[in-house]
LOKELO-427198 format. One record per residue: x, y, z of N, C-alpha, C, O in turn. Coordinates in steps of 0.02 Angstrom, whole numbers, plus 50000, padded with zeros to 5 digits. Atoms other than C-alpha are relative to their C-alpha. Layout:
<sites>
+-------+-------+-------+-------+-------+-------+-------+-------+-------+-------+-------+-------+
|   n.X |   n.Y |   n.Z |  ca.X |  ca.Y |  ca.Z |   c.X |   c.Y |   c.Z |   o.X |   o.Y |   o.Z |
+-------+-------+-------+-------+-------+-------+-------+-------+-------+-------+-------+-------+
|     X |     Y |     Z |     X |     Y |     Z |     X |     Y |     Z |     X |     Y |     Z |
...
+-------+-------+-------+-------+-------+-------+-------+-------+-------+-------+-------+-------+
</sites>
This chain:
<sites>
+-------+-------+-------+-------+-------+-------+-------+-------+-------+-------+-------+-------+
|   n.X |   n.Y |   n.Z |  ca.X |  ca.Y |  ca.Z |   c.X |   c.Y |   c.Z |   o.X |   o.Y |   o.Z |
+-------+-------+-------+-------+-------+-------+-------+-------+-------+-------+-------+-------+
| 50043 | 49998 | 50058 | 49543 | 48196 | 51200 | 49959 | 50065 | 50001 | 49926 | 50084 | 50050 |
| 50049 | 49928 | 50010 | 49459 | 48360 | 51141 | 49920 | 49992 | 49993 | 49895 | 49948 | 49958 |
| 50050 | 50018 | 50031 | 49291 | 48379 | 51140 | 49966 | 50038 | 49942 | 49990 | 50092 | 49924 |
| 50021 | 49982 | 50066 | 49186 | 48411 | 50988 | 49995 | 50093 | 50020 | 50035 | 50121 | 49983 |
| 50012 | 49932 | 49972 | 49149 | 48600 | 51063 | 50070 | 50030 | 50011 | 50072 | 50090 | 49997 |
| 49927 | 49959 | 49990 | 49343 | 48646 | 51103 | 50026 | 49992 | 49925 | 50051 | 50043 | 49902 |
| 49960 | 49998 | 50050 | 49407 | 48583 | 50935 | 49941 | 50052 | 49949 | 49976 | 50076 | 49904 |
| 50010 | 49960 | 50039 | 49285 | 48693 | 50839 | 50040 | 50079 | 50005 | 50074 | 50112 | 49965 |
| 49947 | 49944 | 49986 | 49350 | 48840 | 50948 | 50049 | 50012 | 50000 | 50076 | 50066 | 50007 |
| 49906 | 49981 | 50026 | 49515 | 48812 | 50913 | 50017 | 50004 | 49956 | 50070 | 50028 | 49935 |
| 49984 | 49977 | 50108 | 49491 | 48808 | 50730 | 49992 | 50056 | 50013 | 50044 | 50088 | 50009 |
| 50031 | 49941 | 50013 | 49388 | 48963 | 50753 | 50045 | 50081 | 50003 | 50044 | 50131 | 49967 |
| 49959 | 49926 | 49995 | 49523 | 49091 | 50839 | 50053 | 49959 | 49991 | 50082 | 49978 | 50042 |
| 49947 | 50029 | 50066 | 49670 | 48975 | 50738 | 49998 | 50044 | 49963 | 50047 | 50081 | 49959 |
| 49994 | 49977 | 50056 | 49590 | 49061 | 50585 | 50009 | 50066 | 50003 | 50050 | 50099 | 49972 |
| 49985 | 49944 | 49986 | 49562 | 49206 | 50653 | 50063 | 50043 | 50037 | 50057 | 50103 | 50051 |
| 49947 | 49991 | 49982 | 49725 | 49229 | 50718 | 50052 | 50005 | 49956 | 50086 | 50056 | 49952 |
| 49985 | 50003 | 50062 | 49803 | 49168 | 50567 | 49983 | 50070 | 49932 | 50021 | 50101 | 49895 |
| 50029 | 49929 | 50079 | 49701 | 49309 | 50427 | 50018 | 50072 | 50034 | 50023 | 50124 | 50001 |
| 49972 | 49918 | 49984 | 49756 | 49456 | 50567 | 50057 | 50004 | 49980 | 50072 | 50057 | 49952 |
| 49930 | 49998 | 50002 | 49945 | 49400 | 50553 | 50011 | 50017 | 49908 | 50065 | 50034 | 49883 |
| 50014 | 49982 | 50085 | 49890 | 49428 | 50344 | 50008 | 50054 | 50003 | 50061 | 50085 | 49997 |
| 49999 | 49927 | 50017 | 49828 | 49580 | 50343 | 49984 | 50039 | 50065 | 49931 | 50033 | 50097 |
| 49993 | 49968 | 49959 | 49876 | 49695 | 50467 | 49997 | 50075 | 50004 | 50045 | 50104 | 49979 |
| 49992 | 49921 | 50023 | 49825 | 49893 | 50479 | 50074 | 50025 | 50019 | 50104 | 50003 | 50068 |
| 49936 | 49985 | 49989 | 49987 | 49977 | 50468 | 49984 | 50082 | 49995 | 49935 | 50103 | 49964 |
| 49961 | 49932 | 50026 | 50046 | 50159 | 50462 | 50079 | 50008 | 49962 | 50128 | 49979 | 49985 |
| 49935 | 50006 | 50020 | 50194 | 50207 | 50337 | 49989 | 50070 | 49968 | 49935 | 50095 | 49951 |
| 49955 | 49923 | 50023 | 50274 | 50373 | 50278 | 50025 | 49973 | 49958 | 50035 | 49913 | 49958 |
| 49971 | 50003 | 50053 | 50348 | 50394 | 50124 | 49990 | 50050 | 49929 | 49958 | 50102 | 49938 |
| 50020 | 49950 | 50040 | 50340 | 50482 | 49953 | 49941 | 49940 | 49946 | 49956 | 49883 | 49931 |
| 50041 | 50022 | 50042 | 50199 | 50422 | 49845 | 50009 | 49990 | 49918 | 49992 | 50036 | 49882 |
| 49978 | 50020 | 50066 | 50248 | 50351 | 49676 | 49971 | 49963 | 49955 | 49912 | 49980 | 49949 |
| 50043 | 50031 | 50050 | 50195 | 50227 | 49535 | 50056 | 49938 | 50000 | 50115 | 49949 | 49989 |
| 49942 | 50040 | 49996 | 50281 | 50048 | 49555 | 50030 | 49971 | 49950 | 50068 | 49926 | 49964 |
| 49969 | 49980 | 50066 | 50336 | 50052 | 49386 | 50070 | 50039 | 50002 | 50120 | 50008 | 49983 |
| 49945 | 49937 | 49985 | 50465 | 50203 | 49420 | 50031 | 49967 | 50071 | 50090 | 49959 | 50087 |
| 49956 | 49978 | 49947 | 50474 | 50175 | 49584 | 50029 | 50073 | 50056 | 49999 | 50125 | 50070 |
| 49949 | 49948 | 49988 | 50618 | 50278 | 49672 | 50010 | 50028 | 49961 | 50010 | 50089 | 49969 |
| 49976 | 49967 | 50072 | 50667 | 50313 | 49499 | 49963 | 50020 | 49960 | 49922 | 49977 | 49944 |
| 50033 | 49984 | 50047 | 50588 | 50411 | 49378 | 50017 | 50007 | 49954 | 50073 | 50033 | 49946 |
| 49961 | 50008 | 50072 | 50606 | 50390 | 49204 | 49986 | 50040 | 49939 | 50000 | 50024 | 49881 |
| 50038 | 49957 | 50052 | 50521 | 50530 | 49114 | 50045 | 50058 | 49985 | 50033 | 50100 | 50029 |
| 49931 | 49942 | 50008 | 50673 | 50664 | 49058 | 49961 | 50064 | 50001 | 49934 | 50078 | 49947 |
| 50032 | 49936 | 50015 | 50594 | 50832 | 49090 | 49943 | 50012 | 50070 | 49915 | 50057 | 50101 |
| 50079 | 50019 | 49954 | 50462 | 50778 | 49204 | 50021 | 49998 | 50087 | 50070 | 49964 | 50105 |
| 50022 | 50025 | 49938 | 50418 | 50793 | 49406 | 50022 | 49948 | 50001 | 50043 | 49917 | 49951 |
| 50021 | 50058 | 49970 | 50417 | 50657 | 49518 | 49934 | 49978 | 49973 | 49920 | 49928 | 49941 |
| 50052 | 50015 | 49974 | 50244 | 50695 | 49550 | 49959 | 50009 | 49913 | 49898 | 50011 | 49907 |
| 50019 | 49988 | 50086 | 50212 | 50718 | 49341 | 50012 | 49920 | 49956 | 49980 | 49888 | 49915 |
| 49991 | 50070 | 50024 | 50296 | 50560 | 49310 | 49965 | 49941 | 50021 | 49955 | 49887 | 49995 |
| 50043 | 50070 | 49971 | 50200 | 50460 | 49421 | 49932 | 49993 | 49966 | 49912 | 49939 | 49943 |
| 50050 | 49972 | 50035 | 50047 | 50540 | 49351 | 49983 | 49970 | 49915 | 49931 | 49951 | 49889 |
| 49992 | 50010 | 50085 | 50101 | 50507 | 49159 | 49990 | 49899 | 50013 | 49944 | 49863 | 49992 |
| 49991 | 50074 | 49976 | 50147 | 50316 | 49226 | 49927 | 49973 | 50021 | 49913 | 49914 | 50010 |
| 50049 | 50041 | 49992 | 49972 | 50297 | 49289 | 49927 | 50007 | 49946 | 49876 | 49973 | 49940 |
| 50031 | 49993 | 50072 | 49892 | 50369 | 49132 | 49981 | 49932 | 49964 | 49927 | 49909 | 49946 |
| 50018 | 50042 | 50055 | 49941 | 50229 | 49038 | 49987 | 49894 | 50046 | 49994 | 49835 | 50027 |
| 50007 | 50045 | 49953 | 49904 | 50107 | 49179 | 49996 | 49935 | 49957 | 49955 | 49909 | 49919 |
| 49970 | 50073 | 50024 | 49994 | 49955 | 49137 | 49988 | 49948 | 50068 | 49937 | 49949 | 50103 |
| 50038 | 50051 | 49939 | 50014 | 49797 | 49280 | 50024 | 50051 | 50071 | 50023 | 50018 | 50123 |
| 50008 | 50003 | 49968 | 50055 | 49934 | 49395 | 49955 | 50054 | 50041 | 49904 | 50084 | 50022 |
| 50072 | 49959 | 49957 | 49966 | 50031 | 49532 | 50047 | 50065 | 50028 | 50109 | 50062 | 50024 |
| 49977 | 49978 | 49943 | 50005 | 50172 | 49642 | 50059 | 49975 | 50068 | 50042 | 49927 | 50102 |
| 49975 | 50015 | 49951 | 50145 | 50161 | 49771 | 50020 | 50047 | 50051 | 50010 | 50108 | 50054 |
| 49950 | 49934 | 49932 | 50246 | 50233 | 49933 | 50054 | 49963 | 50005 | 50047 | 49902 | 50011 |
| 49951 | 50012 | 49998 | 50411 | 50212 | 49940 | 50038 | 50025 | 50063 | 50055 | 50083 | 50077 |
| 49982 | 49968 | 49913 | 50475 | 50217 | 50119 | 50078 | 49941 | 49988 | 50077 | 49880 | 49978 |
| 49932 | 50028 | 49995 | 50681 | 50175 | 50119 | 49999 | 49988 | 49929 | 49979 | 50022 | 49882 |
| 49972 | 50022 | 50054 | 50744 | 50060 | 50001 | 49938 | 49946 | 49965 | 49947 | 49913 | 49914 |
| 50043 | 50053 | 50022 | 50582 | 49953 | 49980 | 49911 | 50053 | 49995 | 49888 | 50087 | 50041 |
| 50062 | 49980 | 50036 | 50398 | 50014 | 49867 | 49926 | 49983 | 50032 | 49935 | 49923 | 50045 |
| 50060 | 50041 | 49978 | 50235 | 49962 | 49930 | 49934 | 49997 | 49957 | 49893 | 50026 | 49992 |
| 50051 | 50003 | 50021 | 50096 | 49942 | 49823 | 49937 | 50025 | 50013 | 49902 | 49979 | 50034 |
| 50045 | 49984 | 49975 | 49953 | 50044 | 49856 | 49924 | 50002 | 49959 | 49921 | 50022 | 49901 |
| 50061 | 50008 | 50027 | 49757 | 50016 | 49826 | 49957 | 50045 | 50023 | 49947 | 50041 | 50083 |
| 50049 | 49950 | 49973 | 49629 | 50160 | 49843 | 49969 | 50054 | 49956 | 49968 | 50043 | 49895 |
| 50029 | 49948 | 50054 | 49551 | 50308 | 49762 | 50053 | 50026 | 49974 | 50097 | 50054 | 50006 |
| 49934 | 49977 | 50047 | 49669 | 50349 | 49621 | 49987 | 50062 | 49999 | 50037 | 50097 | 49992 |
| 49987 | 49893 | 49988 | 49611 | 50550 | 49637 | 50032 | 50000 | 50062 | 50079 | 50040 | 50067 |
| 49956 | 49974 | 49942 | 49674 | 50542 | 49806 | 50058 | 50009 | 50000 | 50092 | 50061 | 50006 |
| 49934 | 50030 | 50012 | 49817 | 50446 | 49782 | 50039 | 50054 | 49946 | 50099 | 50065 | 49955 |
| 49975 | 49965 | 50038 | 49843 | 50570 | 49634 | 50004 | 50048 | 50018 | 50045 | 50083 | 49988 |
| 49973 | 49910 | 49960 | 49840 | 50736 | 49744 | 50081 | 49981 | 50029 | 50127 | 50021 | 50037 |
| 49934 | 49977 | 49943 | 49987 | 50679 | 49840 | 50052 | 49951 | 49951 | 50091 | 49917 | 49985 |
| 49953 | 50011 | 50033 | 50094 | 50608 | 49683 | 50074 | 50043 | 50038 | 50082 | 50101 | 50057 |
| 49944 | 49940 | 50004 | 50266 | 50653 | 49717 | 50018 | 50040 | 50063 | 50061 | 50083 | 50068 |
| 50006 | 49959 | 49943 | 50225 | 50706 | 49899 | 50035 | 49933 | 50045 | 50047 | 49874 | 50029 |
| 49974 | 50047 | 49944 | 50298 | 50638 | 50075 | 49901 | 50012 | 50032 | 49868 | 50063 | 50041 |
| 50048 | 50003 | 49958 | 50135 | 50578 | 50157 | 50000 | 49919 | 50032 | 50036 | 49872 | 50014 |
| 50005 | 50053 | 49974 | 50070 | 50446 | 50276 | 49932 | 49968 | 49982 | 49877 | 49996 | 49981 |
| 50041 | 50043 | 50005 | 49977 | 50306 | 50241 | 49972 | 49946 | 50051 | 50014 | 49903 | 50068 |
| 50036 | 50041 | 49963 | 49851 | 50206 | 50356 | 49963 | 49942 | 49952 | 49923 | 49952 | 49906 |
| 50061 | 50036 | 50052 | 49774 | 50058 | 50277 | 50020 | 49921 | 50042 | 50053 | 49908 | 50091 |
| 49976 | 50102 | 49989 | 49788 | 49845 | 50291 | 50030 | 49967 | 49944 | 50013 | 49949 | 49887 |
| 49934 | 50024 | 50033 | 49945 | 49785 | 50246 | 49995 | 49919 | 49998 | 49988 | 49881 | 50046 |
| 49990 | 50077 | 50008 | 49956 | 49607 | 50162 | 50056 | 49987 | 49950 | 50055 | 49988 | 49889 |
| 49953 | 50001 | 50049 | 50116 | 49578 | 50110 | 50029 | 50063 | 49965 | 50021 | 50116 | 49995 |
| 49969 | 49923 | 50041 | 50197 | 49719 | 49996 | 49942 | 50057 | 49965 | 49952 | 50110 | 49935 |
| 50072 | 49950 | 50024 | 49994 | 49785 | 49959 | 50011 | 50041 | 50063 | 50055 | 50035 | 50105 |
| 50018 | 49968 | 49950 | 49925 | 49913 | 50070 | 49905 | 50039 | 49956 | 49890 | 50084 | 49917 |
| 50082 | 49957 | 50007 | 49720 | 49952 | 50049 | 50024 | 50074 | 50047 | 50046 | 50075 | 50104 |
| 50004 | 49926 | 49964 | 49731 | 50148 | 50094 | 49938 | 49998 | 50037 | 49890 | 49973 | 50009 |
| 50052 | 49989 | 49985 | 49610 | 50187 | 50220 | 50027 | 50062 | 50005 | 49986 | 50098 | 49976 |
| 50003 | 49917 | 49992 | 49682 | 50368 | 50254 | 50068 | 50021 | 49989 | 50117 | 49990 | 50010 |
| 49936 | 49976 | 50028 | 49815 | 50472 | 50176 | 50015 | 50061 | 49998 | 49990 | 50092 | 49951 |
| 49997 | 49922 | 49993 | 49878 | 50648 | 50228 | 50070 | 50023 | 49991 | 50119 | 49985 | 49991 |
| 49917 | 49968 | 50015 | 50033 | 50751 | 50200 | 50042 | 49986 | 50073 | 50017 | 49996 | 50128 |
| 49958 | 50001 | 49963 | 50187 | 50712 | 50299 | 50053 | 50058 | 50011 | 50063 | 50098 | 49966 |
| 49922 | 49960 | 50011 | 50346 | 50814 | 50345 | 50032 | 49974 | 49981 | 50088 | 49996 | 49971 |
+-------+-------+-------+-------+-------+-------+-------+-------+-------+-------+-------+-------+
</sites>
């Protein structure tokens, strides 16, 4: 039988064990996009880094992304930042939940 003092602590780092396996800081490379487009850009004439730009103009449901391989990631952060490196390969640091990523820091890649 547990006593009242162990079963709190086992809820306690449970939960907390549980909300790290959520959101986890990650690093990821990739080119910076709009998850709208995507990989693909759909503006005839236009950049990457113009199309993503135009795409977040008229900011519909989506946001900023990075596109690392074959799969987008959703990115949340200062949209001027995010908007210097349209169109660019850079890396992203932030806490990953699921297919989001909060940017905490974002610099040019090779």
């Amino acid at each position: 039988m547990l006593k009242p003092g162990k079963g709190v602590l086992t809820m306690v780092l449970y939960v907390i064990v549980t909300a790290s396996a959520f959101a986890a800081s990650r690093t990821l490379t990739g080119i910076v996009t709009d998850t709208m487009c995507g990989k693909k850009h759909m503006i005839a004439g236009k950049s990457d880094a113009d199309c993503t730009r135009e795409c977040m103009k008229s900011k519909g449901s989506w946001t900023y992304g990075l596109a690392v391989g074959e799969k987008v990631y959703s990115l949340s952060g200062d949209s001027k930042q995010l908007a210097s490196f349209a169109g660019k390969r850079a890396k992203v640091t932030g806490e990953q939940t699921g297919n989001n990523v909060a940017v905490q820091s974002i610099t040019s890649a090779p």
